[in-house]
C-alpha positions in Angstrom: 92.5 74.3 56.8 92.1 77.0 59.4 90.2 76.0 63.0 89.6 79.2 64.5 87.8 82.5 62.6 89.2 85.2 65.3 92.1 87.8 64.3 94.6 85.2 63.9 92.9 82.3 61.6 91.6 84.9 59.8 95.5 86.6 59.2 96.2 82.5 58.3 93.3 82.3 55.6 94.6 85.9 53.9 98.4 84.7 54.2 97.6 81.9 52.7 96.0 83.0 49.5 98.5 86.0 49.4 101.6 83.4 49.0 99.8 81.5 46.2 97.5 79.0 48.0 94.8 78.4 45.3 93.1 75.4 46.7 90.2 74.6 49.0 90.7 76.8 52.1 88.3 76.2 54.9 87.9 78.1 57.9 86.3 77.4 60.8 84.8 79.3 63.7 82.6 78.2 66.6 80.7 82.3 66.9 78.0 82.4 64.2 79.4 85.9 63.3 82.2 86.9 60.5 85.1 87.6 61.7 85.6 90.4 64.8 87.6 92.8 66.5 87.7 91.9 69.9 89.6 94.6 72.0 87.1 97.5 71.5 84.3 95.1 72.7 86.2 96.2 76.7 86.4 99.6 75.3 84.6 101.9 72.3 81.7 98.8 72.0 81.0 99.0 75.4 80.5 102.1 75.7 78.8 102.7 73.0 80.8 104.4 70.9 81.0 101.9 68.0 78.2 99.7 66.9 78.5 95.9 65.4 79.2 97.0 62.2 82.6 99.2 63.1 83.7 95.4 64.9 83.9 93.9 61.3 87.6 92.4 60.7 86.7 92.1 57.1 83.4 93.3 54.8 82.1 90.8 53.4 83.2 91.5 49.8 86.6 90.9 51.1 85.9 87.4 52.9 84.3 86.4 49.1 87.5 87.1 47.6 89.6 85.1 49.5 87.1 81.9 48.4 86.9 80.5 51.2 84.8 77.4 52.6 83.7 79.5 55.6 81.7 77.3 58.6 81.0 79.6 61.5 78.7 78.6 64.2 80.7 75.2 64.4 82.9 73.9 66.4 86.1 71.6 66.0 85.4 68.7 68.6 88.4 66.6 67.7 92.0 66.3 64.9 93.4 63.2 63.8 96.3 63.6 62.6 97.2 60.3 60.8 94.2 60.7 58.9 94.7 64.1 58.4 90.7 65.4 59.8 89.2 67.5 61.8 85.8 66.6 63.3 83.1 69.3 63.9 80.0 69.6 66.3 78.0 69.6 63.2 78.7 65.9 62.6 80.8 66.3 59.9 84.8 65.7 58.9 86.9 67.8 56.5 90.4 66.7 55.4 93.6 68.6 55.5 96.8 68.8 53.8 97.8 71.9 56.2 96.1 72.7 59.5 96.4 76.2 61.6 95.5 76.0 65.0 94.4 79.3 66.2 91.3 78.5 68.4 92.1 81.1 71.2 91.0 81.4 74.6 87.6 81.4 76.8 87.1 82.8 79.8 87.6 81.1 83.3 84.6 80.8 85.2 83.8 81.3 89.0 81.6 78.5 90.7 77.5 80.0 90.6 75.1 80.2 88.0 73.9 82.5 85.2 77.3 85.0 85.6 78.4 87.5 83.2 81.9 86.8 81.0 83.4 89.5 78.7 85.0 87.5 75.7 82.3 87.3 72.4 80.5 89.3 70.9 77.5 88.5 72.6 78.6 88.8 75.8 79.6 92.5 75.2 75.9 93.1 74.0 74.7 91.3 77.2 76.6 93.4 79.5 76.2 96.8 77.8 72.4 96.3 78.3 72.6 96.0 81.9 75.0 99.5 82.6 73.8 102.7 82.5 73.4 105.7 85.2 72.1 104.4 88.3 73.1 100.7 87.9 76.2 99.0 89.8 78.7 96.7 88.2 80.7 94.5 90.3 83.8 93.3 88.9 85.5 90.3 89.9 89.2 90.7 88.7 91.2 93.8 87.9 93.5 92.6 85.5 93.5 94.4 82.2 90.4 93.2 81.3 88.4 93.6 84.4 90.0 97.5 84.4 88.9 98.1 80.9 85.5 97.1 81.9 85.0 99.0 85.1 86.3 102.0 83.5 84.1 101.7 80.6 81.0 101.5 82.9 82.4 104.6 84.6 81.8 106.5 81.7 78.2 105.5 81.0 77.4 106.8 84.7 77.6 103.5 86.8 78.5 103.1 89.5 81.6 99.9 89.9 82.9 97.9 92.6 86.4 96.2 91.4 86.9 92.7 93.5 90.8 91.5 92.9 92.5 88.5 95.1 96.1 90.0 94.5 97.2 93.0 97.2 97.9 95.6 94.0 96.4 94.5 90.7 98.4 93.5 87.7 101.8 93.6 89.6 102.4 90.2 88.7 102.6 91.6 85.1 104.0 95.4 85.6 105.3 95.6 89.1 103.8 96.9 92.3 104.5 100.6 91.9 103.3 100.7 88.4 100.1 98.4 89.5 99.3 100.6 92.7 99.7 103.9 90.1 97.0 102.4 87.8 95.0 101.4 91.0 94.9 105.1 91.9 92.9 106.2 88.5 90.2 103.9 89.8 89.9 105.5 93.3 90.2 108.8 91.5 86.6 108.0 89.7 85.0 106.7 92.7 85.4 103.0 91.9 85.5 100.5 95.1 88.2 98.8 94.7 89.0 95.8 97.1 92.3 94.0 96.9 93.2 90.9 99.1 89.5 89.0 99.0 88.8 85.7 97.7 85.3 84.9 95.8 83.8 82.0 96.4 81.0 82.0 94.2 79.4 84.3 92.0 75.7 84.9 90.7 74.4 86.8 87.9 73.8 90.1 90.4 75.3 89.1 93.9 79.2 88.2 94.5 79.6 85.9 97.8 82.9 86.7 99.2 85.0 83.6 101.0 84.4 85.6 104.4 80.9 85.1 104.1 79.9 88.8 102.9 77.6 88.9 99.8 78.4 92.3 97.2 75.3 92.9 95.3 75.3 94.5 91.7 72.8 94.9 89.2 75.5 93.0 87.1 78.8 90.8 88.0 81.3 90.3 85.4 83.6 87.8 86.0 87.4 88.8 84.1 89.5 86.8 86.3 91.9 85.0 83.1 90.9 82.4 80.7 92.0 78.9 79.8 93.3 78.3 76.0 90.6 76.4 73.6 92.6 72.7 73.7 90.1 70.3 74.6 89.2 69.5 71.2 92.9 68.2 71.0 93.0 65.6 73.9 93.4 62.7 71.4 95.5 63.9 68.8 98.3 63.2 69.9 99.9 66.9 70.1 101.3 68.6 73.7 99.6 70.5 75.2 100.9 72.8 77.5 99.1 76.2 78.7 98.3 75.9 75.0 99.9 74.3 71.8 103.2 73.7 72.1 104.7 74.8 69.4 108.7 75.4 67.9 110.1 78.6 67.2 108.4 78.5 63.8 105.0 77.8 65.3 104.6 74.4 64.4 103.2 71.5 67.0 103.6 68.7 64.6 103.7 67.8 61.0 102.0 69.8 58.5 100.5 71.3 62.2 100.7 74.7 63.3 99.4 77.1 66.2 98.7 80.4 66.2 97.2 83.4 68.6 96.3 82.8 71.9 96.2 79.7 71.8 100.3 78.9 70.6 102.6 78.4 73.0 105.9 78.4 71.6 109.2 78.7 72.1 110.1 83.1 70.9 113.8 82.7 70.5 113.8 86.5 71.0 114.0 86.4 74.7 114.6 82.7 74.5 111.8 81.5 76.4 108.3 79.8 75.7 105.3 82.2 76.0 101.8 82.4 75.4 100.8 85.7 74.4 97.1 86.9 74.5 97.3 90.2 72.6 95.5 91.0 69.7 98.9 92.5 67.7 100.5 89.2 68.4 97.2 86.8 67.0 98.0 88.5 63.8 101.4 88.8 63.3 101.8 84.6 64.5 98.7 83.5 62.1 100.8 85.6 59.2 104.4 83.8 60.5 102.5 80.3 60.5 100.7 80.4 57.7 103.8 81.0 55.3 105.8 78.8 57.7 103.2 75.7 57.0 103.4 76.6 52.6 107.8 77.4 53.3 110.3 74.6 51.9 111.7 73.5 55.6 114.6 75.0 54.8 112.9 78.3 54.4 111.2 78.7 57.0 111.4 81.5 59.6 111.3 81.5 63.5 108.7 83.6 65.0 110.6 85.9 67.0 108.5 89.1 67.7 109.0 91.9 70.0 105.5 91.6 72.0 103.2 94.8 72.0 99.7 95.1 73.9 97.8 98.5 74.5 95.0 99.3 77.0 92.8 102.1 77.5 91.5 103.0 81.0 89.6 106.6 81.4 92.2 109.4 80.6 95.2 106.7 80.2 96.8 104.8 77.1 99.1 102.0 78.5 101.5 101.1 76.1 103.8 97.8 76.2 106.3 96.2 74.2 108.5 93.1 75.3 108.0 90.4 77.9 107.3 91.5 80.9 106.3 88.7 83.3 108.8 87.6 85.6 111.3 90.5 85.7 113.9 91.3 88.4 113.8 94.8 88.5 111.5 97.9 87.2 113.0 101.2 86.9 111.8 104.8 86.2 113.7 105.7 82.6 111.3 108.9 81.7 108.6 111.5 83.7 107.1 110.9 87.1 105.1 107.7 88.3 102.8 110.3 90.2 101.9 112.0 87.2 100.9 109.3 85.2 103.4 110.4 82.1 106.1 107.9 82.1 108.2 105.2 80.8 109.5 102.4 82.8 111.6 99.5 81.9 112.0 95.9 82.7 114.8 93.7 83.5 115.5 90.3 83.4 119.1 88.9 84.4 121.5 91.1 82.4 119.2 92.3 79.7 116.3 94.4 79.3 113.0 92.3 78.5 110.3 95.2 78.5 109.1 98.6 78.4 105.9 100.1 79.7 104.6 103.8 78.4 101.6 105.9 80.4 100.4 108.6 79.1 103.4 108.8 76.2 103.3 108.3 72.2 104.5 105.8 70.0 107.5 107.5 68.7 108.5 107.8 72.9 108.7 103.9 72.7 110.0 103.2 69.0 113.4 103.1 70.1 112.8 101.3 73.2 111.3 98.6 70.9 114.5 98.6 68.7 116.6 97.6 71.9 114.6 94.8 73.0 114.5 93.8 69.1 118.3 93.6 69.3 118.7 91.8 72.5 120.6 94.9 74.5 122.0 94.5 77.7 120.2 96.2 80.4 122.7 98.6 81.5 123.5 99.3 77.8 119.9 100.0 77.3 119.3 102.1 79.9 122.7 104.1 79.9 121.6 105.2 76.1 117.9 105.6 76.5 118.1 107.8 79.7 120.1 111.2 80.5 119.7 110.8 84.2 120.2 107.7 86.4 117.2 105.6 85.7 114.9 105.6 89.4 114.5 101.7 90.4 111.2 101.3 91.7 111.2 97.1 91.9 113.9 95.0 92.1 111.9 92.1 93.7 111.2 89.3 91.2 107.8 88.8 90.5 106.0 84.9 89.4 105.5 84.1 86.2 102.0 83.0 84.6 
C-alpha cells in the first residue's frame, strides 16, 4: 500500500510493479486528481503557459497498467500498525503487507481568513484567475516559492509587492551575498520588496503588518514554508520528527517506509538527517523505498543521494546540488556574482556540502556533483574545480531549518 498519490507514491506504485509486485497495490491520495506535476504549477501553469493536461505525471493508460486500486479524493486519517491498516476519511480500512509513506507537505498558514496558498492544483487555478495586467499580488514570503510566484505574476503584467521577515531572502539556505544577488532581479522588474517586517494577519486582499500598516492587493498569497502531512500518524506509534523518521534505507518501522517530503531520514552521504522538499528527491526516495520495502534485509540499499533542486525566476535558472543549509563558508569558484553567471560552493567543516549554479548549464555542474557524490574535502574540491583562488563571500555560519 501506497498513502500518498504525488511524485513520490506514485515512483513507489511503478517500483513496485517493476521489481515483480503482482498483488493488490493500492494507492491513496487525498486531491481528487490523477497524479500531478507540481513545480510548474509556481512557474509555466501560472503563467499560462501549460494547461492541466501538460501537469499529468502519468496518462491514464499508463496508471491502468500498473493495476492499481487507485482512491483519490481520500484521505488517510490514521495507521495501525499491529493490525497492519490504514483508516481513511471515507470510513473505510484497507490492510497492508507493505506500507509507503509519502504523504508530503501543506502549506503553513498565517492567522486571517479566506487567504491564498500555492501548493494543489486548485490553488494554482485560484490564483491564476486573480493576476493579470492591472491587478497587484502581495506576497508574503520570498523564499523559493514566494519568488517563483511573484516573478510569475511579473510576467502576466502585475504588478507585486514581496513581504519577507528575514533581512535578505533565502540566506538561511544560499548565503547573504547570493540571497541579496537574487533579491536584485526583483528590484530590477519593479517588485516592492520589503525585508525585515513581521505579518500578523493576513486576509484574502489586505496584509496587516505587526506595525499596524495594512498592504492591500487584489490577491495575497501566503508562501511562507509548510509543515509535513504527519497528523494522521499521531497513534501509530512511529516518530515523528519534522517528518517520518526514517533509517538510511528509508524505513520508520517494520514493513514501514517514508518517502518525499514527508521522510526524514538519516542520508549517510553527508551523514546527517534531512528532510528534503524537492521534486527530484520525491522520486528518486519513493524508487529507493519501494525496492527497499520488497529487498531481502540483507539487500537492501541506503538512500544516499546527492540532493538537486532547480528554480526559475524571470531571466534566471538556479541550479543546486548538495546540502546546503547550515554551511560555514560560500565562495565564488566561477564568473561574477554581479553578473548573475556563476558558480558558488558550500562548505561545511572540512568538506564541501553544496554547489549553487546561476545562469550556467548542467554539464558546468556535472562535475561539481561528482565531488560531493565522493565525499571531497573542501580544499581538494576547490583546488581541482577552480584555476584561480576561489573569492569567499560568507564564512559566517548560517541556522539550519
Amino acid at each position: 500500500m501506497v498513502v500518498g498519490a504525488s511524485a513520490a507514491g506514485l515512483a513507489a506504485a511503478e517500483t513496485l510493479r517493476r521489481e515483480g509486485y503482482d498483488g493488490t497495490l493500492t494507492l491513496v491520495g487525498d486531491e481528487p486528481h490523477p497524479p500531478y506535476d507540481r513545480p510548474p504549477l509556481s512557474k509555466q501553469f501560472l503563467t499560462g503557459q501549460w494547461d492541466t493536461g501538460q501537469l499529468a505525471l502519468r496518462t491514464g493508460a499508463d496508471l491502468d497498467a500498473l493495476g492499481l486500486d487507485l482512491r483519490l479524493g481520500v484521505a488517510a486519517t490514521g495507521l495501525d500498525p499491529a493490525t497492519r491498516s490504514v483508516r481513511l476519511s471515507d470510513g473505510s480500512t484497507v490492510s497492508y503487507d507493505g506500507l509507503v509513506i509519502a504523504t508530503g507537505v501543506r502549506p503553513r498558514r498565517l492567522p486571517g481568513k479566506d487567504t491564498q496558498v500555492l501548493r494543489s492544483l486548485d490553488d494554482a487555478l485560484a490564483l491564476r484567475d486573480r493576476l493579470g495586467p492591472g491587478r497587484r499580488l502581495v506576497v508574503v514570503g520570498a523564499g523559493f516559492l514566494g519568488a517563483e510566484a511573484a516573478a510569475a505574476a511579473v510576467g502576466l503584467g502585475a504588478d507585486v509587492t514581496l513581504l519577507e521577515p528575514a533581512p535578505v531572502p533565502l540566506a538561511h539556505v544560499v548565503g547573504t551575498e547570493v540571497g541579496q544577488v537574487l533579491s536584485r532581479a526583483h528590484l530590477e522588474r519593479g517588485v516592492e520588496l520589503r525585508t525585515g517586517v513581521t505579518v500578523s494577519e493576513a486576509t484574502g486582499n489586505e496584509v496587516l503588518l505587526a506595525d499596524g500598516e495594512v498592504v492591500e492587493g487584489d490577491a495575497v498569497l501566503i508562501a511562507v514554508g509548510s509543515r509535513p502531512n504527519t497528523e494522521w500518524l499521531a497513534d501509530s506509534g512511529l516518530t515523528v520528527e519534522d517528518g517520518v523518521a526514517c533509517d538510511a534505507y528509508c524505513e520508520a518501522a517494520p514493513g514501514i517506509y517514508a518517502a518525499g517530503d514527508v521522510a526524514h531520514w538519516y542520508n549517510p552521504l553527508f551523514a546527517t538527517s534531512m528532510r528534503i522538499e524537492h521534486r527530484t528527491n520525491a522520486a528518486e526516495q519513493g524508487m529507493a523505498a519501494a525496492r527497499n520495502l520488497l529487498a531481502a534485509p540483507e539487500t537492501r540499499k541506503p538512500f544516499a543521494p546527492v540532493p538537486y533542486f532547480w528554480s526559475d525566476q524571470y531571466d534566471m535558472r538556479i541550479q543546486a546540488y548538495g546540502y546546503l543549509r547550515g554551511h560555514d563558508e560560500v565562495a565564488v569558484v566561477q564568473g561574477d556574482l554581479a553578473e548573475r553567471h556563476f558558480v558558488v560552493a558550500y562548505r561545511k567543516d572540512d568538506r564541501l556540502t553544496g554547489v549553487l549554479g546561476v545562469g550556467v548549464t548542467p554539464k558546468v555542474l556535472r562535475s561539481w556533483r561528482q565531488a560531493l557524490a565522493a565525499g571531497t574535502s573542501w580544499h581538494e574540491a576547490v583546488a581541482t574545480e577552480t584555476c584561480t583562488p576561489p573569492t569567499a563571500v560568507s564564512t559566517a555560519t548560517v541556522p539550519t531549518r
